[in-house]
N, CA, C, O and CB atoms as a CASP TS submission, in Angstrom:
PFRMAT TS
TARGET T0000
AUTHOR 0000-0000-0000
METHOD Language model
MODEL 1
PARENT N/A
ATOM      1  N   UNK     1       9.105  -3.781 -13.402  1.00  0.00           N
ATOM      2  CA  UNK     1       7.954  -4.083 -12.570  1.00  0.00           C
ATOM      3  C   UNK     1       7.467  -5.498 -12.860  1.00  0.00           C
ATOM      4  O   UNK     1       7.369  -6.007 -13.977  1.00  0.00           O
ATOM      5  CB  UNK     1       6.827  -3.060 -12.803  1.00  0.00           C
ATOM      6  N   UNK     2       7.183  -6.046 -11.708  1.00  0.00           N
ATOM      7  CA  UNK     2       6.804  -7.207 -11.767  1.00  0.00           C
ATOM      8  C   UNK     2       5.267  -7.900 -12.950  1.00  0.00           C
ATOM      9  O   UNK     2       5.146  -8.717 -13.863  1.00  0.00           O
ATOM     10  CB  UNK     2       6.644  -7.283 -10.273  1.00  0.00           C
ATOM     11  N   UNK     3       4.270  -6.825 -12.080  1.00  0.00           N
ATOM     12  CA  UNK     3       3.276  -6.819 -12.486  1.00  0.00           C
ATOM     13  C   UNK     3       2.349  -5.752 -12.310  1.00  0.00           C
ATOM     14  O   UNK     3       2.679  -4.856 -11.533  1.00  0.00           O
ATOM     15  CB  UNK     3       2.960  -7.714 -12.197  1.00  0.00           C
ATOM     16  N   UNK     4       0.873  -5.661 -13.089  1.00  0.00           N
ATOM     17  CA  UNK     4       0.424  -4.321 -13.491  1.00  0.00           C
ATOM     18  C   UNK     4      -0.448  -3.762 -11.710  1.00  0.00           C
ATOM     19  O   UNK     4      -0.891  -2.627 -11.536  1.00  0.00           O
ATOM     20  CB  UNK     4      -0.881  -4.532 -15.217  1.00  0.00           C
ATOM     21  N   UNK     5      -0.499  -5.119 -10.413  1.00  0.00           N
ATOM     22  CA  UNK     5      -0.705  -4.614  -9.650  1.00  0.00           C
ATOM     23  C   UNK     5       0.296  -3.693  -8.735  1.00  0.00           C
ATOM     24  O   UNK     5      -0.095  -2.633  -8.245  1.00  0.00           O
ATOM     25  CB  UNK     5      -1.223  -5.380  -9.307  1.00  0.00           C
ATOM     26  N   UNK     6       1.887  -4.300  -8.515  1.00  0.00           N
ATOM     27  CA  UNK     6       2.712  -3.316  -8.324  1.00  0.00           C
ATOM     28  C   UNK     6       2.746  -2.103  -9.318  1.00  0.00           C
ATOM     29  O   UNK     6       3.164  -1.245  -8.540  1.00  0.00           O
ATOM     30  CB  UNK     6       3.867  -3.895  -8.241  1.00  0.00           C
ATOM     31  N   UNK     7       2.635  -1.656 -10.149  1.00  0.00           N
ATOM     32  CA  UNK     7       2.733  -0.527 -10.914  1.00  0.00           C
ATOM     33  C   UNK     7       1.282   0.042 -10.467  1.00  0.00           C
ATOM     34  O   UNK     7       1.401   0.810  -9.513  1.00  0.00           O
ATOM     35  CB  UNK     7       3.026  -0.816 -12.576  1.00  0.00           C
ATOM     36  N   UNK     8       0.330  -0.080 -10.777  1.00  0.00           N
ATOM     37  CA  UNK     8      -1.162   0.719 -10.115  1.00  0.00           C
ATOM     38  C   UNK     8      -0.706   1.320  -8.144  1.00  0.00           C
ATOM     39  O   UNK     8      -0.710   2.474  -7.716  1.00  0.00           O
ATOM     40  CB  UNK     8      -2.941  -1.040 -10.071  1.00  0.00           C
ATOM     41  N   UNK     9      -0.456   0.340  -7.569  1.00  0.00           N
ATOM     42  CA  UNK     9       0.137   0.512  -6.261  1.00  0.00           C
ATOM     43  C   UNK     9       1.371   1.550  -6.311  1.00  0.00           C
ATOM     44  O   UNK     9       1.330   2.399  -5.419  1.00  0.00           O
ATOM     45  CB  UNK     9       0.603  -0.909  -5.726  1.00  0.00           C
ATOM     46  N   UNK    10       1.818   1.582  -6.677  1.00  0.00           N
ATOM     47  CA  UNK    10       3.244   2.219  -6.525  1.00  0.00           C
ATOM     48  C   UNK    10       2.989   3.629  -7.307  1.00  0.00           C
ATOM     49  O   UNK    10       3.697   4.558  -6.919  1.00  0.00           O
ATOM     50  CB  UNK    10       4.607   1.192  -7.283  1.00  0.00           C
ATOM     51  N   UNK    11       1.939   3.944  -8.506  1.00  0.00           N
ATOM     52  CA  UNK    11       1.237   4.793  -8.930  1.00  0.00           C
ATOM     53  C   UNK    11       0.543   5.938  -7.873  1.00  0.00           C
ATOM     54  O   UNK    11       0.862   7.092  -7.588  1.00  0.00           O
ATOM     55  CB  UNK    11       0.408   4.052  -9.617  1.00  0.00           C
ATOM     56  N   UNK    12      -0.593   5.021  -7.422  1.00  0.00           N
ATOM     57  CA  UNK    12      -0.993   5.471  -6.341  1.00  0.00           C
ATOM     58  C   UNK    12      -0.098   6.070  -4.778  1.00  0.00           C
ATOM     59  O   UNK    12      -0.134   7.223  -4.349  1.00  0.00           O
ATOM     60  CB  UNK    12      -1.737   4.476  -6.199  1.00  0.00           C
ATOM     61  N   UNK    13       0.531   5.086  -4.264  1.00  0.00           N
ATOM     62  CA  UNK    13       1.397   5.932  -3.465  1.00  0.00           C
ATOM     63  C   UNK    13       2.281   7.260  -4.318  1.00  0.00           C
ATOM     64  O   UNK    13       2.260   8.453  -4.019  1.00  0.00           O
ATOM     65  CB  UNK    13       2.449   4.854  -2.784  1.00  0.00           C
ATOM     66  N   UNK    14       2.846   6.762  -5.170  1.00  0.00           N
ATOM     67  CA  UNK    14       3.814   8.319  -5.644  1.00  0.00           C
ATOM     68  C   UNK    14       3.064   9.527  -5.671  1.00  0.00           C
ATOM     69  O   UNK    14       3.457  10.611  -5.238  1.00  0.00           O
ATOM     70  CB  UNK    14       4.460   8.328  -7.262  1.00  0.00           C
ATOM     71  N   UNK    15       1.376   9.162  -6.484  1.00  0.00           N
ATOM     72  CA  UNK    15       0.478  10.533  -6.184  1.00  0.00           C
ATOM     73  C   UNK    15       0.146  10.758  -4.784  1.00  0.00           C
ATOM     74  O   UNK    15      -0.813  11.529  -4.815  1.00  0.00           O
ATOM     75  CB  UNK    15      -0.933  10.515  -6.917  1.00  0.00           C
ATOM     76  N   UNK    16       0.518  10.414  -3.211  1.00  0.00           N
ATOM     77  CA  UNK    16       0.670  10.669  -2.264  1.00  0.00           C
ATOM     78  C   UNK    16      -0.818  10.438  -1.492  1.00  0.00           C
ATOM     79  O   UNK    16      -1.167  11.121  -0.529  1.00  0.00           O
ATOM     80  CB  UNK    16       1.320  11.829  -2.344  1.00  0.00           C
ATOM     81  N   UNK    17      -1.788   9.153  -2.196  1.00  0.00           N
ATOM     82  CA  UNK    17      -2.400   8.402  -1.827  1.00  0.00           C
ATOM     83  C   UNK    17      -2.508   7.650  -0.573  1.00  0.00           C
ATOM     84  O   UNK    17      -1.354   7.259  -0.395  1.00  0.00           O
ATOM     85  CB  UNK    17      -2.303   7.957  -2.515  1.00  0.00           C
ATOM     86  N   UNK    18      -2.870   7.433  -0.081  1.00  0.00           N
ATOM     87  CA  UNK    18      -2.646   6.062   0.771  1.00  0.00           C
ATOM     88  C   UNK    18      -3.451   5.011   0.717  1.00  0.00           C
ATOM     89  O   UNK    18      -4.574   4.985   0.214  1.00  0.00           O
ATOM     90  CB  UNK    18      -2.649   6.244   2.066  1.00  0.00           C
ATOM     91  N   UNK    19      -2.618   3.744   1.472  1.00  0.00           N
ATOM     92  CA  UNK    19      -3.469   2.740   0.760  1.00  0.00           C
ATOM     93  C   UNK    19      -3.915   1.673   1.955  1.00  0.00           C
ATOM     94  O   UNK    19      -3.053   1.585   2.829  1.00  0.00           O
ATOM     95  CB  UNK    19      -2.569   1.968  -0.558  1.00  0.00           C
ATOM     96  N   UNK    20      -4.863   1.007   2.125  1.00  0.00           N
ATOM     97  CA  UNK    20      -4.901  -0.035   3.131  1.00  0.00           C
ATOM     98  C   UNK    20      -5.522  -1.472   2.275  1.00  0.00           C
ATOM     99  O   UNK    20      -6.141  -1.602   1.219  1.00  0.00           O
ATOM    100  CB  UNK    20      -5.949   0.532   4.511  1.00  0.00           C
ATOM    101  N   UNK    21      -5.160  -2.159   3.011  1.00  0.00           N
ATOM    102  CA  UNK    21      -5.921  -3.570   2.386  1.00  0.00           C
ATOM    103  C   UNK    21      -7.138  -3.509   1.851  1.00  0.00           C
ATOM    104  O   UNK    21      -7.282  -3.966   0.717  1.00  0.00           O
ATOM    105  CB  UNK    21      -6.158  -4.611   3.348  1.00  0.00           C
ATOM    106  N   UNK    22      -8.062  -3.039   2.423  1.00  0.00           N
ATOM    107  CA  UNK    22      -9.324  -2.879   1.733  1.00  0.00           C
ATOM    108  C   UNK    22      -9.500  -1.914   0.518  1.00  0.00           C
ATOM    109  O   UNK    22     -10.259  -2.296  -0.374  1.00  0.00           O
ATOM    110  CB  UNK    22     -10.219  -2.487   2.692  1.00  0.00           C
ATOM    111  N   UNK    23      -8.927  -0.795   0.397  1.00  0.00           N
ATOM    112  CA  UNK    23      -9.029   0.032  -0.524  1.00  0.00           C
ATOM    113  C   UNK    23      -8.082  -0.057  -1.627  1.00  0.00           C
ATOM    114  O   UNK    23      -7.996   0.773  -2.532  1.00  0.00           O
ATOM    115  CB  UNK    23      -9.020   1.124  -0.001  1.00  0.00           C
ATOM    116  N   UNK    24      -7.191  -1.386  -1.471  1.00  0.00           N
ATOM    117  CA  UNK    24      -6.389  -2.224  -2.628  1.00  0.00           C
ATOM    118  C   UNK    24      -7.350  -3.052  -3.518  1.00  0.00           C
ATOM    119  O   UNK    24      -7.608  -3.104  -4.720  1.00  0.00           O
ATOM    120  CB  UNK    24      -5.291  -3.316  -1.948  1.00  0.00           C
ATOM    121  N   UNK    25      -7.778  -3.697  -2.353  1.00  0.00           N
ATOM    122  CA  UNK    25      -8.824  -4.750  -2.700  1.00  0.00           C
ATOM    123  C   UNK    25      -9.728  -4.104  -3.783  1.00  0.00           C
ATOM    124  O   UNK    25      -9.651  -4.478  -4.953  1.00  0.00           O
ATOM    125  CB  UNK    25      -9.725  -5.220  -1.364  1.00  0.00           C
ATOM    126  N   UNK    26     -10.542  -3.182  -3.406  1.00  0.00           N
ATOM    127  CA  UNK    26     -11.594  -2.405  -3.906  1.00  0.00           C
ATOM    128  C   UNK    26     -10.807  -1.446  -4.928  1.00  0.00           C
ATOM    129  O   UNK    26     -11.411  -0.393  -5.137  1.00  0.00           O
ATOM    130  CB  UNK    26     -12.433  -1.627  -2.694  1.00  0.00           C
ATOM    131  N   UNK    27      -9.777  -1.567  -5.503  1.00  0.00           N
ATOM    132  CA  UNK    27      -9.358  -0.568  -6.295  1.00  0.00           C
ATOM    133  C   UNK    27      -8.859  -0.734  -7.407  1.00  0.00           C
ATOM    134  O   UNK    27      -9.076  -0.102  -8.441  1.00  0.00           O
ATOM    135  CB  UNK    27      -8.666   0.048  -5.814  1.00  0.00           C
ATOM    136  N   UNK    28      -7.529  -2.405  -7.049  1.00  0.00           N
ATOM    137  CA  UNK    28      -7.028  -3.210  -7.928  1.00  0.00           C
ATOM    138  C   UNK    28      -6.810  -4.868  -7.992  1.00  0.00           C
ATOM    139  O   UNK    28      -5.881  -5.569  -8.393  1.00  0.00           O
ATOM    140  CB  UNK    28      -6.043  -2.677  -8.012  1.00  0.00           C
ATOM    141  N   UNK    29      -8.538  -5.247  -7.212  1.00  0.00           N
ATOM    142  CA  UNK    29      -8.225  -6.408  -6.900  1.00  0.00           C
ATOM    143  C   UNK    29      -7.458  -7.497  -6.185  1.00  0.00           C
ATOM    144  O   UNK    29      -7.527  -8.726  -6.180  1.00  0.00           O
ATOM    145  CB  UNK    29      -8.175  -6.488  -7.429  1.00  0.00           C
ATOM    146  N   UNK    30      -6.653  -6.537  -5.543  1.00  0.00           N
ATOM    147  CA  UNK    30      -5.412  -7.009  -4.675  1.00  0.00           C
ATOM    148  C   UNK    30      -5.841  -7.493  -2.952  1.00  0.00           C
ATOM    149  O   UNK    30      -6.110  -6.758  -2.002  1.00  0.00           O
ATOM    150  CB  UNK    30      -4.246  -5.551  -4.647  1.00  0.00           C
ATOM    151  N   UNK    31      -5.762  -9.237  -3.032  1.00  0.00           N
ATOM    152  CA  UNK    31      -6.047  -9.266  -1.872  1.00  0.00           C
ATOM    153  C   UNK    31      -4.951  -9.614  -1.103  1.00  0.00           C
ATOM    154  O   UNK    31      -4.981 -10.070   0.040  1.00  0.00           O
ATOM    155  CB  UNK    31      -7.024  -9.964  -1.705  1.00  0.00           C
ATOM    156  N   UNK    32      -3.907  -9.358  -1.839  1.00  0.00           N
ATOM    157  CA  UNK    32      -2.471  -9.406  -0.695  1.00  0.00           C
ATOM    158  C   UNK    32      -1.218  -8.117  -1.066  1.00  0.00           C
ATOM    159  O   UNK    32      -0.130  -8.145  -1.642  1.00  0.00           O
ATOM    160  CB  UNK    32      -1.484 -11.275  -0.958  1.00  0.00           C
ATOM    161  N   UNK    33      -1.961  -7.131  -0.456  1.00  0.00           N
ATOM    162  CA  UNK    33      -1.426  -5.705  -0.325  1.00  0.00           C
ATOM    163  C   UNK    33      -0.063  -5.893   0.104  1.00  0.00           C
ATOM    164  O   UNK    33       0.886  -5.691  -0.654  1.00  0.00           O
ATOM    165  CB  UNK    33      -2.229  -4.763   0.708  1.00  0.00           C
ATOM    166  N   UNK    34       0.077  -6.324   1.459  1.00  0.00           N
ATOM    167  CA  UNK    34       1.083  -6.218   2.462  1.00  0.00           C
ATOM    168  C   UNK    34       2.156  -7.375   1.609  1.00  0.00           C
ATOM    169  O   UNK    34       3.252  -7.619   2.113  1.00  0.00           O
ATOM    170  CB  UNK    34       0.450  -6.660   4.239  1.00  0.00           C
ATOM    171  N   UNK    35       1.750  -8.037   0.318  1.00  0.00           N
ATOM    172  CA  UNK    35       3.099  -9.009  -0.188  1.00  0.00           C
ATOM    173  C   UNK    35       3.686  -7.961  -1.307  1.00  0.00           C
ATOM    174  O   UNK    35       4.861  -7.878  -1.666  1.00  0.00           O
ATOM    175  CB  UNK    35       2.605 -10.834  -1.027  1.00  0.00           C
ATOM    176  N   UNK    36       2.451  -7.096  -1.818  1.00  0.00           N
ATOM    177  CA  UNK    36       2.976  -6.527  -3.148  1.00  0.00           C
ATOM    178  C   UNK    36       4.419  -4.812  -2.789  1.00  0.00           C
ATOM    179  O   UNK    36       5.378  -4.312  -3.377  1.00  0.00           O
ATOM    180  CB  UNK    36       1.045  -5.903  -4.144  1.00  0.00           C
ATOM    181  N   UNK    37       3.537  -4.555  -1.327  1.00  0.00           N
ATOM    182  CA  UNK    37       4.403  -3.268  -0.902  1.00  0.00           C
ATOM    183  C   UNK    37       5.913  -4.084  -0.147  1.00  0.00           C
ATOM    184  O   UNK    37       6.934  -3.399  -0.209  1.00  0.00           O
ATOM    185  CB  UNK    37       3.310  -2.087   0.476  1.00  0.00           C
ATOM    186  N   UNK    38       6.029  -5.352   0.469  1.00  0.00           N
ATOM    187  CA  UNK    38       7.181  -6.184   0.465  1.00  0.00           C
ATOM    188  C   UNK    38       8.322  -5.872  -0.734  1.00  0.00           C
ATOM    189  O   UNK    38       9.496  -5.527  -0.592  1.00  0.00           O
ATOM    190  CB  UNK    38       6.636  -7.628   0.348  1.00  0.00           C
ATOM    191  N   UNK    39       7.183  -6.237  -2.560  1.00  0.00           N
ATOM    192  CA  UNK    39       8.263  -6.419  -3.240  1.00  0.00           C
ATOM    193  C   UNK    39       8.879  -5.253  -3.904  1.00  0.00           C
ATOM    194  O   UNK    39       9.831  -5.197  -4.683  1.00  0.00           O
ATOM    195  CB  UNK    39       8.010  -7.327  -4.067  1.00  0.00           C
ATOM    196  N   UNK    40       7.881  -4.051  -3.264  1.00  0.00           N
ATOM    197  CA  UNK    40       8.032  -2.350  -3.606  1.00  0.00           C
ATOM    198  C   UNK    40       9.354  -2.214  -2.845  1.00  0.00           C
ATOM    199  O   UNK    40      10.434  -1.841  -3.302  1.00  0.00           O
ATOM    200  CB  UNK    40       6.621  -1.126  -2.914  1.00  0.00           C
ATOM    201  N   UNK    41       9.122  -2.510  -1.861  1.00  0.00           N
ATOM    202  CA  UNK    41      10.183  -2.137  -0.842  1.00  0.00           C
ATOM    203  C   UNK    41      11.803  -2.873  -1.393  1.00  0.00           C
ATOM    204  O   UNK    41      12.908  -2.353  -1.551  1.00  0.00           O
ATOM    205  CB  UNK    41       9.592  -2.831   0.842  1.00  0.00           C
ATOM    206  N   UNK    42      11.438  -3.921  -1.529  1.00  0.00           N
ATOM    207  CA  UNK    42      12.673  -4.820  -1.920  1.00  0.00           C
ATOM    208  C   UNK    42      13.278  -4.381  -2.961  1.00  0.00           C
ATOM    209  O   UNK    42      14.507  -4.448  -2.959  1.00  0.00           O
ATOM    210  CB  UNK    42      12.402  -6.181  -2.212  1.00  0.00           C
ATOM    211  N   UNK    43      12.529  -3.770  -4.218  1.00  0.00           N
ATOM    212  CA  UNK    43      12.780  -2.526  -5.233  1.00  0.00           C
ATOM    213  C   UNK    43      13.664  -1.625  -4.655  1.00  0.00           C
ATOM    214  O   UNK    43      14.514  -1.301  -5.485  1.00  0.00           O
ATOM    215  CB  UNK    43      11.492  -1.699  -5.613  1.00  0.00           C
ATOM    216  N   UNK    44      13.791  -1.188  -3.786  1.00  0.00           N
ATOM    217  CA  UNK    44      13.886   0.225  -3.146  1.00  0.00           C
ATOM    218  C   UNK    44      12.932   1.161  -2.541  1.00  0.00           C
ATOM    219  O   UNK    44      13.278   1.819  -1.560  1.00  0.00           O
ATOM    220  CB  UNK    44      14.306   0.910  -3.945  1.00  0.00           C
ATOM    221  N   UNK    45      12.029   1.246  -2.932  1.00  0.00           N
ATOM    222  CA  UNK    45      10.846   2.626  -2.799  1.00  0.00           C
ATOM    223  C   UNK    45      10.515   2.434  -1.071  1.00  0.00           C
ATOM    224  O   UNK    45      10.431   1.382  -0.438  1.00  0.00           O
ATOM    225  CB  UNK    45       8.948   2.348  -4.056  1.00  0.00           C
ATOM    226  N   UNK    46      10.384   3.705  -0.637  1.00  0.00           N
ATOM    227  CA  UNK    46      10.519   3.977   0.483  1.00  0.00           C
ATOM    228  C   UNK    46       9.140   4.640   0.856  1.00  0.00           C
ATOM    229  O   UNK    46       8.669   5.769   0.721  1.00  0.00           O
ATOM    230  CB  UNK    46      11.716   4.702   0.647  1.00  0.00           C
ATOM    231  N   UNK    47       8.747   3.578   1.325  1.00  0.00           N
ATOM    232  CA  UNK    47       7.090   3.140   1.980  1.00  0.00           C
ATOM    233  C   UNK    47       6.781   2.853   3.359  1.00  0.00           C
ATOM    234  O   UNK    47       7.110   1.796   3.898  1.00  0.00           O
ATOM    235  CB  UNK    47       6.558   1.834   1.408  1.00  0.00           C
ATOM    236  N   UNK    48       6.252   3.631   3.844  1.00  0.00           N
ATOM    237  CA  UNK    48       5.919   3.644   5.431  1.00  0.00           C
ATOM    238  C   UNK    48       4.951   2.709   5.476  1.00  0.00           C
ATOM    239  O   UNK    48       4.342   2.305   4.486  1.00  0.00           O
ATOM    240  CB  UNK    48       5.387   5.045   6.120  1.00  0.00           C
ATOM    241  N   UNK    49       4.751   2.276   6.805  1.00  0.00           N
ATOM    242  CA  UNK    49       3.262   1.714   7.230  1.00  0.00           C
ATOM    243  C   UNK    49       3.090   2.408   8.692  1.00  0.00           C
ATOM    244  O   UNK    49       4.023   2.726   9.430  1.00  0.00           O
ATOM    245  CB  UNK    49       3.160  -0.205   7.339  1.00  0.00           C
ATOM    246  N   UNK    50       1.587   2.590   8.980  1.00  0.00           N
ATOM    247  CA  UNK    50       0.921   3.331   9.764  1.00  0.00           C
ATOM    248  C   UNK    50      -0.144   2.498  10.352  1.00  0.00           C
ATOM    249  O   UNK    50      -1.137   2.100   9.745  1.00  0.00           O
ATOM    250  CB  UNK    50       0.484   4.460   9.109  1.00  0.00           C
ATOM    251  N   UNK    51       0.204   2.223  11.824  1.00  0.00           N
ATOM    252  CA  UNK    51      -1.569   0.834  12.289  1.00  0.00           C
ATOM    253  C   UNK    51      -2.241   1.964  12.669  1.00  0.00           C
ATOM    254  O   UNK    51      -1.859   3.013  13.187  1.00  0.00           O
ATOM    255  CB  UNK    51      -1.598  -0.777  14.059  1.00  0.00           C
ATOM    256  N   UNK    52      -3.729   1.403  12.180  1.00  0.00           N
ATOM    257  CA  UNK    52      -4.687   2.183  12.372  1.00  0.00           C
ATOM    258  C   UNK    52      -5.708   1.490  13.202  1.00  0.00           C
ATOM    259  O   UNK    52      -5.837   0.276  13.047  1.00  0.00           O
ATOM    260  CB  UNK    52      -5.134   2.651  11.181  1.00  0.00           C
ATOM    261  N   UNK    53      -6.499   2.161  14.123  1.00  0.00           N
ATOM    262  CA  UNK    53      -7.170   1.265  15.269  1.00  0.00           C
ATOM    263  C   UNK    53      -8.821   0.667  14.682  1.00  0.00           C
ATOM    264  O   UNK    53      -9.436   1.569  14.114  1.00  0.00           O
ATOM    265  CB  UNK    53      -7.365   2.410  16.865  1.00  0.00           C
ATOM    266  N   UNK    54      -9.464  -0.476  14.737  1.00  0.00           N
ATOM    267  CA  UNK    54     -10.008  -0.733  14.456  1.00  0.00           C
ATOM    268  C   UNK    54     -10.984  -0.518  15.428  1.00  0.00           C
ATOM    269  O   UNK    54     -10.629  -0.548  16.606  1.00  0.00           O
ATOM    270  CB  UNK    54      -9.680  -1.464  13.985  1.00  0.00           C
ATOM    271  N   UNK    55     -13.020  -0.149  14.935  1.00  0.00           N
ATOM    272  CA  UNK    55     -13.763  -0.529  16.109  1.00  0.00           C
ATOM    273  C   UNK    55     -13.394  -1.375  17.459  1.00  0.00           C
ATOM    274  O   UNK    55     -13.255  -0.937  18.601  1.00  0.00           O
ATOM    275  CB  UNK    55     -14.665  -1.126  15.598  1.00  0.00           C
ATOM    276  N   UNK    56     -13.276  -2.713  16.989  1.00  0.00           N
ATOM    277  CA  UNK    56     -13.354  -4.110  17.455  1.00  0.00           C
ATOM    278  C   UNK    56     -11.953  -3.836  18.172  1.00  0.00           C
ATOM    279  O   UNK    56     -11.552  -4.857  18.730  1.00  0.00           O
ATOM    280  CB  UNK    56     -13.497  -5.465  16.204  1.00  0.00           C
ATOM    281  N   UNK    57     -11.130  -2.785  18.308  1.00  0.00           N
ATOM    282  CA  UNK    57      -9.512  -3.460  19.056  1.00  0.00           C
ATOM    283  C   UNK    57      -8.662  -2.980  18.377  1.00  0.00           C
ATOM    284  O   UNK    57      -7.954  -1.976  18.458  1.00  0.00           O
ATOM    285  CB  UNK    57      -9.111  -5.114  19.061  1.00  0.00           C
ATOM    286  N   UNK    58      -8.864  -4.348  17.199  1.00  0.00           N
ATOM    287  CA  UNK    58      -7.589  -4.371  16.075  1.00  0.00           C
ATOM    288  C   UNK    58      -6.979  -3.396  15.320  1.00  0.00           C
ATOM    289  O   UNK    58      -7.448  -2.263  15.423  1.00  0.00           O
ATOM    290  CB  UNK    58      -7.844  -5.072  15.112  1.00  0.00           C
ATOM    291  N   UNK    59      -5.951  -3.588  14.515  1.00  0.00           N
ATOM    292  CA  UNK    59      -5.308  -2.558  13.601  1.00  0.00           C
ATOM    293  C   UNK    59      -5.346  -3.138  12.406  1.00  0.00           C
ATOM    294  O   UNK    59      -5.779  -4.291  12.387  1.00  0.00           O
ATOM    295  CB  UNK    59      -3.895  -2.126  13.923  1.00  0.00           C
ATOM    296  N   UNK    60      -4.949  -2.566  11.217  1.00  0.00           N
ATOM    297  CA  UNK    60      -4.776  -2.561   9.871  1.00  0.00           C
ATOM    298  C   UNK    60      -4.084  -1.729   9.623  1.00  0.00           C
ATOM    299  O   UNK    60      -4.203  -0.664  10.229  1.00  0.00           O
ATOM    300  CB  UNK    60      -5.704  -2.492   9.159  1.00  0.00           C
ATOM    301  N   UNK    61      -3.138  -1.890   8.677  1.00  0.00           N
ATOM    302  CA  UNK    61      -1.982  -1.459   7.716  1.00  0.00           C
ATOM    303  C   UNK    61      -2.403  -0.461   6.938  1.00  0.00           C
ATOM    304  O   UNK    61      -3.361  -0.747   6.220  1.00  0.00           O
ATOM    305  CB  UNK    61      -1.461  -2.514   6.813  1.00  0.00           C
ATOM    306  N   UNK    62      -1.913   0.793   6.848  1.00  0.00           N
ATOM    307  CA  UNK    62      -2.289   1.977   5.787  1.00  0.00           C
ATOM    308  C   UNK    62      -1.118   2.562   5.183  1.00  0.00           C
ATOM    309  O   UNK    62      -0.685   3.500   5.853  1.00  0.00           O
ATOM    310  CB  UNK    62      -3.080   3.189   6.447  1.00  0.00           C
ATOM    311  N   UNK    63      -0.525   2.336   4.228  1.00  0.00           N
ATOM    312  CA  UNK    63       0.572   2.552   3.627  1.00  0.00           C
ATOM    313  C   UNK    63       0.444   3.849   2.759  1.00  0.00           C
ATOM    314  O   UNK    63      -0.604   4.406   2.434  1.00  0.00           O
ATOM    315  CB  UNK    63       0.918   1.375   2.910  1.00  0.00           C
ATOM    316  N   UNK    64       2.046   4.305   2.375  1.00  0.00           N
ATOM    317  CA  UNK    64       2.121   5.289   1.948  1.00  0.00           C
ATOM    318  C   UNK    64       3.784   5.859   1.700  1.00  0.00           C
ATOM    319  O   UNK    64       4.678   5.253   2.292  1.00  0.00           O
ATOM    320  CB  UNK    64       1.266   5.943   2.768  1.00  0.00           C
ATOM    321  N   UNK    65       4.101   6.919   0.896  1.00  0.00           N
ATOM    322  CA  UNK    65       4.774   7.102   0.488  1.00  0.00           C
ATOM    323  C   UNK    65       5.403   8.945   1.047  1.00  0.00           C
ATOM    324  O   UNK    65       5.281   9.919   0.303  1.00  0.00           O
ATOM    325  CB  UNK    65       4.318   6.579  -0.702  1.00  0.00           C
ATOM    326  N   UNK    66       5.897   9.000   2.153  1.00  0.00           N
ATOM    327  CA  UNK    66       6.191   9.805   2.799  1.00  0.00           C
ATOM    328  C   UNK    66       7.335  11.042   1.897  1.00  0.00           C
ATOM    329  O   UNK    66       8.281  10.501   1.326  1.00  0.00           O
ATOM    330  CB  UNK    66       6.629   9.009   3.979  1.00  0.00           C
ATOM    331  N   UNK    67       7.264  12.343   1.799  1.00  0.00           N
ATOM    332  CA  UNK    67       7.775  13.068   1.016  1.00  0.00           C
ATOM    333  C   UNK    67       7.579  13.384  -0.263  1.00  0.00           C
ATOM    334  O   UNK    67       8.341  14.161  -0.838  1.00  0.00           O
ATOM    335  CB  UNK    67       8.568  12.839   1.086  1.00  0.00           C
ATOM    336  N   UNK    68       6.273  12.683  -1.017  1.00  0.00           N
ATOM    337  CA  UNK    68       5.865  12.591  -2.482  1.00  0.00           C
ATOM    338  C   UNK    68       4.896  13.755  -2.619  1.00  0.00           C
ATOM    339  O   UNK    68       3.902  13.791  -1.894  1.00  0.00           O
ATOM    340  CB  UNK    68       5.156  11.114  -2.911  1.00  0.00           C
ATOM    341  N   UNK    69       5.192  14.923  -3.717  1.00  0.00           N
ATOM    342  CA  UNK    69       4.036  15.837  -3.819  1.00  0.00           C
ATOM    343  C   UNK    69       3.180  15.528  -5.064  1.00  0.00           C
ATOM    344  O   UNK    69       2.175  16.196  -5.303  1.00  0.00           O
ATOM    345  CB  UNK    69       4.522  17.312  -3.868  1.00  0.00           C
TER
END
């Protein structure tokens, strides 16, 4: 592992968590979610993403780890 934010992240998804930018942010300081689940992925680990609709329009990224009990 790279570092102790991929390991907290990758923690969290295996307990079948999910995660979005903000609740990275607010959890492990992480304000670039979507680079750290990149280098999960590039690992191997097999991590979905899910857009979720915002008030305003937009979407955001909610990640997760599909098949983990």
């Amino acid at each position: 592992m790279k570092t102790s934010q991929q390991q907290a992240i990758l923690k969290t998804l295996e307990a079948g968590e999910t995660l979005t930018p903000l609740t990275a942010l607010n959890k492990f300081g992480c304000f670039r979610l979507g680079a750290r689940i990149c280098e999960l992925r590039a690992q191997g680990h097999n991590i979905t993403t899910d857009k979720q609709p915002t008030q305003s329009g937009g979407y955001f990224a909610e990640y997760s780890m599909r098949g983990i009990k």
